[in-house]
MARMAR-811773 format. One line per field, with one value per residue (C-alpha): x, y negated, z negated; residue number from 0. Coordinates in Angstrom, 1 decimal, always signed. Each point is the difference from the previous one (the first is absolute). Last residue first. Example, Ala and Ser with C-alpha at 12.3 -4.5 7.8 and 13.67 -1.06 7.14 Angstrom:
% residues 2
x: +13.7,-1.4
y: +1.1,+3.4
z: -7.1,-0.7
seq: 1,0
***
This chain:
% residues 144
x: -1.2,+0.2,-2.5,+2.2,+2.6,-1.4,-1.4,+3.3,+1.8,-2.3,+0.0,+3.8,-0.3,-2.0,+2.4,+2.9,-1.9,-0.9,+3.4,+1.0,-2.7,+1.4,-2.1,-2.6,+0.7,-1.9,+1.7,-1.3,+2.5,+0.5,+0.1,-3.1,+1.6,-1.6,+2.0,+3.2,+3.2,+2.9,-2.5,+1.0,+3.4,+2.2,+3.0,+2.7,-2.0,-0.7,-3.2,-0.1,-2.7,-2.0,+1.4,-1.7,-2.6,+0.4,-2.9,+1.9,+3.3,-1.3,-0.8,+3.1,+2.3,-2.4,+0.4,+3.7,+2.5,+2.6,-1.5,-1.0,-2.3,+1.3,-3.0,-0.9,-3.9,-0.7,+1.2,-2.2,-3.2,+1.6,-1.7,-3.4,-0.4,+1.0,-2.6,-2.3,+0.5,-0.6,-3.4,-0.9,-1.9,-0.4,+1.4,+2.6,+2.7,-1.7,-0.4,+3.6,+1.3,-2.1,-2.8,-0.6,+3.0,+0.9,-1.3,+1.1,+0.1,-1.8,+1.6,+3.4,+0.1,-0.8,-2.9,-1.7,+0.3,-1.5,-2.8,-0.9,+0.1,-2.9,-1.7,-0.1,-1.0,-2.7,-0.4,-3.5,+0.1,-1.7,-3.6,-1.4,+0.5,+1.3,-2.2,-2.0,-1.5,-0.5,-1.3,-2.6,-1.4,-0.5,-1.3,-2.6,-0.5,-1.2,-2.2,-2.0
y: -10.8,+3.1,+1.9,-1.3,+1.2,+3.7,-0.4,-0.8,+2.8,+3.0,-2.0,+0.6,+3.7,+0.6,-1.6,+2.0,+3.5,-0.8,-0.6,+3.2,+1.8,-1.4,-2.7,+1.3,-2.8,-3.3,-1.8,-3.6,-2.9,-2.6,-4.0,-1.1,-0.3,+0.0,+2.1,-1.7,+2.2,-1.3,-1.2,+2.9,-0.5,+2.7,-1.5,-0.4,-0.9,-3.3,-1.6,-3.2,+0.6,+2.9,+3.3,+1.8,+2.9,+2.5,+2.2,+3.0,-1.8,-1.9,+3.1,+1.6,-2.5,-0.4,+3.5,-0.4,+1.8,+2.4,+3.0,+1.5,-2.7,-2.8,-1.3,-4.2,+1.0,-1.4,-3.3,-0.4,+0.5,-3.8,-1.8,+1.6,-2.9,-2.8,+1.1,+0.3,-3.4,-1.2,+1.9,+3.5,+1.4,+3.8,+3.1,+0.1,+0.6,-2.4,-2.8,+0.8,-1.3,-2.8,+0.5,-0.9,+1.7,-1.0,+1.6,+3.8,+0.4,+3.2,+3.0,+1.2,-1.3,+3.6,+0.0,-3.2,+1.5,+3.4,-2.1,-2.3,+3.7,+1.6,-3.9,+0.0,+3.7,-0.9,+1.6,-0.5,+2.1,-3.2,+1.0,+3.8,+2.7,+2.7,+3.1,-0.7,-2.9,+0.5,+3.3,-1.6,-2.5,+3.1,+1.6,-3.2,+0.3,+3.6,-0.3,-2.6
z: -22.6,-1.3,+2.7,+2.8,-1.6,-0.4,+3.9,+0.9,-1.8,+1.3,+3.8,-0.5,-1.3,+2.9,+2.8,-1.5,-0.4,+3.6,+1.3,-1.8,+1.9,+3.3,+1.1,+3.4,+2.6,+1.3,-2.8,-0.1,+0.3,-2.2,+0.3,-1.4,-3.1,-3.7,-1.4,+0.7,-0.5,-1.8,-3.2,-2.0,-0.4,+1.9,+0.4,+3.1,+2.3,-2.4,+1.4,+1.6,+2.8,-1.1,+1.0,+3.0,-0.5,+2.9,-1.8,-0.1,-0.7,-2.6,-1.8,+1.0,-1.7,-3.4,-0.2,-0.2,+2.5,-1.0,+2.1,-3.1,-1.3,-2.0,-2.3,+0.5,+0.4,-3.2,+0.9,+2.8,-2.5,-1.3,+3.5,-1.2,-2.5,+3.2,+2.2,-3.0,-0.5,+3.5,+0.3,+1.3,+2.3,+0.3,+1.4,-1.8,+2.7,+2.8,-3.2,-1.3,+3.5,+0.6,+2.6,+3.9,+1.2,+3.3,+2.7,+1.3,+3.6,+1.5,+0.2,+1.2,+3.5,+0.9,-2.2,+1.2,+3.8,-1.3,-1.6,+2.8,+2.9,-2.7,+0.1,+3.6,+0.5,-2.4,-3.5,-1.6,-3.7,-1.7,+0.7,+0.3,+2.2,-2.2,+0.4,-3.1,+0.7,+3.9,-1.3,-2.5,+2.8,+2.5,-3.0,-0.2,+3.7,+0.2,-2.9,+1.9
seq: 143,142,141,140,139,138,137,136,135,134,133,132,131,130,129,128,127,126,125,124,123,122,121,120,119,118,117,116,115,114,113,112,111,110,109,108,107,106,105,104,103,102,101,100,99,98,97,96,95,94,93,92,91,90,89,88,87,86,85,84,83,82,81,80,79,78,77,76,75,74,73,72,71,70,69,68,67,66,65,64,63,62,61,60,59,58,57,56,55,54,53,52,51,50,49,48,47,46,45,44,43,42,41,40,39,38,37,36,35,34,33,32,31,30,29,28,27,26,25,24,23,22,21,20,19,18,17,16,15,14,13,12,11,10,9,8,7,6,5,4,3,2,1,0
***
């Protein structure tokens, strides 16, 4: 009887426990997903400031957190405004009828669907922008 409980505690131990199964079929699956660079990406299911808060939000907040885009309006080194770079990372698209040529606070939609996820590491001074944005949302947010 001792035998079969250190049998048990080896098995354990050892590694062979649930959720590890690989297949030769599911190994050859995953190289074939990887070569065609992953597995598709859906829509996005949550407005834009919901994904980078991480929590739901209503209309008005939406709109309060629209004036945090003004504070990233500083010309970095390479010429370009935070603001630019910003939407850049997250392919945010002008609302319909917005002035290119300003930088009002209601250019970019908060509330969109219509962004795209980085998959890549940000730069560090990407990620000093992105923090100091979620920094003036939540402080707006907070206000209103």
């Amino acid at each position: 009887m001792a035998r079969y409980r250190l049998d048990t505690f080896d098995r354990i131990v050892g590694g062979e426990k649930g959720g590890a199964s690989t297949s030769p079929a599911k190994v050859r699956a995953a190289r074939q997903n990887g070569r065609r660079g992953g597995r598709p990406r859906g829509p996005a299911s949550r407005p834009f400031l919901d994904y980078l808060l991480r929590r739901k939000h209503t209309r008005g907040q939406h709109k309060a957190a629209q004036q945090a885009l003004l504070n990233l309006l500083a010309v970095n080194s390479s010429g370009r405004t935070e603001l630019a770079r910003f939407a850049q990372r997250f392919s945010l698209q002008p609302t319909q009828g917005s002035d290119l040529s300003t930088y009002a606070p209601d250019r970019y939609d908060l509330s969109t669907l219509d962004y795209r996820v980085p998959r890549s590491a940000a730069s560090p001074e990407m990620a000093t922008i992105v923090a100091r944005f979620k920094i003036w949302a939540r402080h707006y947010i907070k206000q209103k």
